[in-house]
PATIMAR-218893 format. One record per atom (N, C-alpha, C, O): residue number from 1; atom name; x, y, z. Coordinates in steps of 0.2 Angstrom, whole numbers, m for minus. Layout:
<sites>
lumgu;lonu;u;v;w
NUM;CA;X;Y;Z
...
</sites>
This chain:
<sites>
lumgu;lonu;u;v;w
1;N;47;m85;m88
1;CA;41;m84;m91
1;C;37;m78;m89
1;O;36;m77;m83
2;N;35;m75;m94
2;CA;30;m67;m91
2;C;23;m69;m95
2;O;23;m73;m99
3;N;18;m65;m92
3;CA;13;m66;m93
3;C;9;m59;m91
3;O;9;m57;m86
4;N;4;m56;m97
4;CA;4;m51;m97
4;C;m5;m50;m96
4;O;m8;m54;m99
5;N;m7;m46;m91
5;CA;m16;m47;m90
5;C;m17;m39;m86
5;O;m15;m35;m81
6;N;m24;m39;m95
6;CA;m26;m32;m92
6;C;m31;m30;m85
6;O;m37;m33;m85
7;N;m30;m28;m81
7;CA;m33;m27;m74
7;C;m39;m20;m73
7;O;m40;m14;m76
8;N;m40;m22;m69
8;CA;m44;m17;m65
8;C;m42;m11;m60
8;O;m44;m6;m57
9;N;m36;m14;m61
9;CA;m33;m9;m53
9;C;m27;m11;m53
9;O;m24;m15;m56
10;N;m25;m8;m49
10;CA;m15;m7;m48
10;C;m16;m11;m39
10;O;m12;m11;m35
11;N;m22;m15;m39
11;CA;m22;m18;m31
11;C;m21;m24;m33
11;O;m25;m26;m37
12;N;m14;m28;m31
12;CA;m11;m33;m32
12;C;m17;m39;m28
12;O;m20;m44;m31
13;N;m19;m37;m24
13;CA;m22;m44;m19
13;C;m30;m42;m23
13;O;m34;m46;m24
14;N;m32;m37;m25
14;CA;m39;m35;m25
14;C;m42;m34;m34
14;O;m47;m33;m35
15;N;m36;m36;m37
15;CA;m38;m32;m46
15;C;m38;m41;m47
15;O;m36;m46;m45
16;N;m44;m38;m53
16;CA;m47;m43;m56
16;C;m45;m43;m64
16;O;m44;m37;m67
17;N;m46;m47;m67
17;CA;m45;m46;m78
17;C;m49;m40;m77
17;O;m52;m40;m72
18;N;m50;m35;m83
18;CA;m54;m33;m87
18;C;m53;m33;m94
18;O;m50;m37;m97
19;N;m57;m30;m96
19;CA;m55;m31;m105
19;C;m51;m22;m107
19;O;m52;m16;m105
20;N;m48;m27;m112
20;CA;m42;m22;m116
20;C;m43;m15;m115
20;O;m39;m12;m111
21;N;m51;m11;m119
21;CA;m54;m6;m119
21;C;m55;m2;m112
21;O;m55;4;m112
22;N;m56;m6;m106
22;CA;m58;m4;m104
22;C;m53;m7;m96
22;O;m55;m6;m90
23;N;m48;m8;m96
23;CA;m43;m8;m91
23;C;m40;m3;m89
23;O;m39;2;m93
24;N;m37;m3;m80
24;CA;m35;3;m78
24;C;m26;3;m77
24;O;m22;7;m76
25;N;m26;m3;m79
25;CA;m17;m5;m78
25;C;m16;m13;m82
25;O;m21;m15;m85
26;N;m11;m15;m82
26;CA;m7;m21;m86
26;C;m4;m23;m79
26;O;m1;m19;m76
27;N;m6;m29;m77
27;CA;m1;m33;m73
27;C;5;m37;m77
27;O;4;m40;m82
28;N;9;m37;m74
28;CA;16;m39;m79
28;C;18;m44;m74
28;O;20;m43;m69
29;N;17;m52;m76
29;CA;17;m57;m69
29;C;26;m60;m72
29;O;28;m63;m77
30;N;27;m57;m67
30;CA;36;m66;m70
30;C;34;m72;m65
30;O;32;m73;m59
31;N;35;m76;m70
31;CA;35;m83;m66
31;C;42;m88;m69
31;O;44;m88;m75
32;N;45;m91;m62
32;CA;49;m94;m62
32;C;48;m101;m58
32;O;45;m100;m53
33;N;49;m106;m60
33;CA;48;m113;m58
33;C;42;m115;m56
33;O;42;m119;m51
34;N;36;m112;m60
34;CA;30;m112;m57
34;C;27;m107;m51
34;O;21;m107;m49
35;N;30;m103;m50
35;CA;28;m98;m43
35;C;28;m91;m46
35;O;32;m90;m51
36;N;25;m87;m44
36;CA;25;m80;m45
36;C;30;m77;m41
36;O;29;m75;m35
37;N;36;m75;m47
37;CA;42;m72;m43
37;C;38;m61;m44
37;O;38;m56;m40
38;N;37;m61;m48
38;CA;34;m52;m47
38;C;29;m51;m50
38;O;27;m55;m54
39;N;26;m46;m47
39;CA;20;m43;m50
39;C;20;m36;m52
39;O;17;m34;m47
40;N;22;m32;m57
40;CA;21;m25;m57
40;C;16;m23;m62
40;O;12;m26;m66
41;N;16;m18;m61
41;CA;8;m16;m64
41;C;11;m9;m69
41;O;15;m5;m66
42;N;9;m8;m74
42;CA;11;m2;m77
42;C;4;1;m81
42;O;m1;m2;m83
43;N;4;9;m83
43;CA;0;11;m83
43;C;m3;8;m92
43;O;m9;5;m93
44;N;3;9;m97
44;CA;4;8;m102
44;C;6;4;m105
44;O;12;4;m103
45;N;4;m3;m110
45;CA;7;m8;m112
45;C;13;m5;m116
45;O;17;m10;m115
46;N;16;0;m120
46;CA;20;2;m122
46;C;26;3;m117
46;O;32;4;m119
47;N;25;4;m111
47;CA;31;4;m106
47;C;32;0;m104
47;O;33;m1;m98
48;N;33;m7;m109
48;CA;33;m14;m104
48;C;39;m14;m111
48;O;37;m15;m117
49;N;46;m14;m107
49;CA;51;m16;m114
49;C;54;m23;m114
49;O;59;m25;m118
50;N;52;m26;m109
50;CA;54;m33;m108
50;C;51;m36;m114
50;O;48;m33;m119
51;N;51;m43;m114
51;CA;47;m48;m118
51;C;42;m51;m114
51;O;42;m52;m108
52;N;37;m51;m118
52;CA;30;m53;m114
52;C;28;m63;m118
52;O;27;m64;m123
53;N;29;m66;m113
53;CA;28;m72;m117
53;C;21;m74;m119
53;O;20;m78;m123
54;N;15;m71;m115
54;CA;7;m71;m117
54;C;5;m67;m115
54;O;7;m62;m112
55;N;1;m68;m116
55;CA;m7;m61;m115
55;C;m12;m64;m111
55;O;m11;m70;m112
56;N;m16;m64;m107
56;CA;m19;m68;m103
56;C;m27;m62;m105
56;O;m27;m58;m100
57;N;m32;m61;m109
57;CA;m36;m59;m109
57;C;m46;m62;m107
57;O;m49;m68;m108
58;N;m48;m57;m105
58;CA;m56;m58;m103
58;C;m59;m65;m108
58;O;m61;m70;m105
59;N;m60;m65;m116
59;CA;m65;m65;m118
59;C;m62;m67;m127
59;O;m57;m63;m129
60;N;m65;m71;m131
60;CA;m62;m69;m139
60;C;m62;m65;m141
60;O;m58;m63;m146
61;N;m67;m60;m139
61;CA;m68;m55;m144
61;C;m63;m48;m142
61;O;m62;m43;m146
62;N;m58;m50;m135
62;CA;m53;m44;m138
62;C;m49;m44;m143
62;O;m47;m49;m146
63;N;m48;m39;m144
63;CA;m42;m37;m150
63;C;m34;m38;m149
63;O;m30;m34;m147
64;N;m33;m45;m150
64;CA;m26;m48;m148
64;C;m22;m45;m155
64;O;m17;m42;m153
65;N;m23;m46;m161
65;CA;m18;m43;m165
65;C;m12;m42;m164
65;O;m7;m46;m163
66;N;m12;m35;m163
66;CA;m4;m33;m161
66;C;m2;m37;m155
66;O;1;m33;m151
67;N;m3;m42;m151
67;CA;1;m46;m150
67;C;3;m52;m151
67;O;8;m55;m147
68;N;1;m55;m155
68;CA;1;m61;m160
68;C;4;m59;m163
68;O;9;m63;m163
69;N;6;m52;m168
69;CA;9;m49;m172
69;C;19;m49;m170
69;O;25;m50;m173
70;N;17;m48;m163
70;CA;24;m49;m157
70;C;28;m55;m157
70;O;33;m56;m155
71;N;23;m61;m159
71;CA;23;m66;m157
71;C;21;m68;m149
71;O;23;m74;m147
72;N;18;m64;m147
72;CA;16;m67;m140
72;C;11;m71;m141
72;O;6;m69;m145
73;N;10;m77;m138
73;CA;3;m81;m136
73;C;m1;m77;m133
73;O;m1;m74;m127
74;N;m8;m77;m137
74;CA;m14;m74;m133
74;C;m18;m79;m131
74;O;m20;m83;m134
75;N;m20;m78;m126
75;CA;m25;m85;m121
75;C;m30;m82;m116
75;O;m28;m78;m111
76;N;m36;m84;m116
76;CA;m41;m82;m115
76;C;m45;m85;m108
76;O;m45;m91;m107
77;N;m46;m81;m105
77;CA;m46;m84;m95
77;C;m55;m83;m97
77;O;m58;m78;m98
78;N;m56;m89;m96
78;CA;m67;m90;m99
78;C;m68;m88;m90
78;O;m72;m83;m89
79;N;m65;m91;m85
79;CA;m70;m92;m78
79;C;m64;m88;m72
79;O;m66;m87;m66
80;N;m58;m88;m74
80;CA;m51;m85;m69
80;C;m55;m77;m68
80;O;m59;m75;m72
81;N;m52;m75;m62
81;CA;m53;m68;m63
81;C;m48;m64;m58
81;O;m50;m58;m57
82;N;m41;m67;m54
82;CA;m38;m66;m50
82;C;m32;m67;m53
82;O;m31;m72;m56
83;N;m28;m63;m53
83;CA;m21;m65;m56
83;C;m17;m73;m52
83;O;m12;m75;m55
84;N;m20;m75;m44
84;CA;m18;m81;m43
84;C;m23;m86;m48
84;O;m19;m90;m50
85;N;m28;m86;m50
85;CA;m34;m90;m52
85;C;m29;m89;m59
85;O;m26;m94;m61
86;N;m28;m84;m63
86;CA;m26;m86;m70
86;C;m20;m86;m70
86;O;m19;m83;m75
87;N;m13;m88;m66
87;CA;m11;m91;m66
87;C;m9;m99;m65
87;O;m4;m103;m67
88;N;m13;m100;m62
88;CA;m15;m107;m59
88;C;m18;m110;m66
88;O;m16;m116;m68
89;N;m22;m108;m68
89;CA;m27;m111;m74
89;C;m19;m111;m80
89;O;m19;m116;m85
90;N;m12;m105;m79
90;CA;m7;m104;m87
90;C;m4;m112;m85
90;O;m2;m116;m89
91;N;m4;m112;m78
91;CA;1;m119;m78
91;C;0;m123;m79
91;O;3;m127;m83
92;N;m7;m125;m77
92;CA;m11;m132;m77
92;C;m15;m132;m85
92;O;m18;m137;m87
93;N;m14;m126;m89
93;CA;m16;m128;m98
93;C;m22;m129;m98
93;O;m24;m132;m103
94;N;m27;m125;m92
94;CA;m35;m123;m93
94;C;m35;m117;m94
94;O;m39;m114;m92
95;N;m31;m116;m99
95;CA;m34;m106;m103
95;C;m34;m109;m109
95;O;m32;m114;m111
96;N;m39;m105;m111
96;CA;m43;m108;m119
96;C;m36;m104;m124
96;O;m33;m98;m123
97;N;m35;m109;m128
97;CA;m31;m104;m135
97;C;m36;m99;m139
97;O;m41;m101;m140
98;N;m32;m93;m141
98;CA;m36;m88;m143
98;C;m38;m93;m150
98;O;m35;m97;m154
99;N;m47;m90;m151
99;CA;m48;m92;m158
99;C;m47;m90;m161
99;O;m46;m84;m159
100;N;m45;m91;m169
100;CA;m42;m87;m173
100;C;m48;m87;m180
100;O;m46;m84;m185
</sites>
């Protein structure tokens, strides 16, 4: 399972969400059995040639489109702000589904 969240920074312990417009990197999380096996961060969502199974964004009002479009799930972290915190909330099925 991947899981894709735009960030503030390329500081794994220290970046928080940002929104789409105004992020400094994409964290690209894998998760395997529950646990967070990688975290890599890239500058550009277009260098990510894997498959991304969601989107984990700030707020409804970003611009999920072209990733719905991908078929990725877009889901929306209302109170998470740590990539531990909104993965914790992907497992447990407390991220809001994007409104549509």
């Amino acid at each position: 399972m991947t899981i894709l969240i735009p960030v503030d920074s390329k500081n794994r312990d220290e970046c928080i969400i940002a929104s789409i417009e105004e992020n400094k990197a994409w964290a690209f999380v894998t998760l395997d059995e529950g646990k967070i096996v990688k975290v890599e961060f890239y500058e550009r969502r277009e260098d990510i040639s894997v498959w991304i199974d969601a989107v984990v964004v700030i707020n409804d009002l970003e611009y999920v489109w072209p990733f719905m479009d991908e078929g990725i799930i877009a889901l929306v972290a209302p109170t998470q702000k740590s990539i531990d915190e909104i993965v914790e909330a992907f497992l447990f099925k407390d991220l809001h589904d994007f409104s549509i």
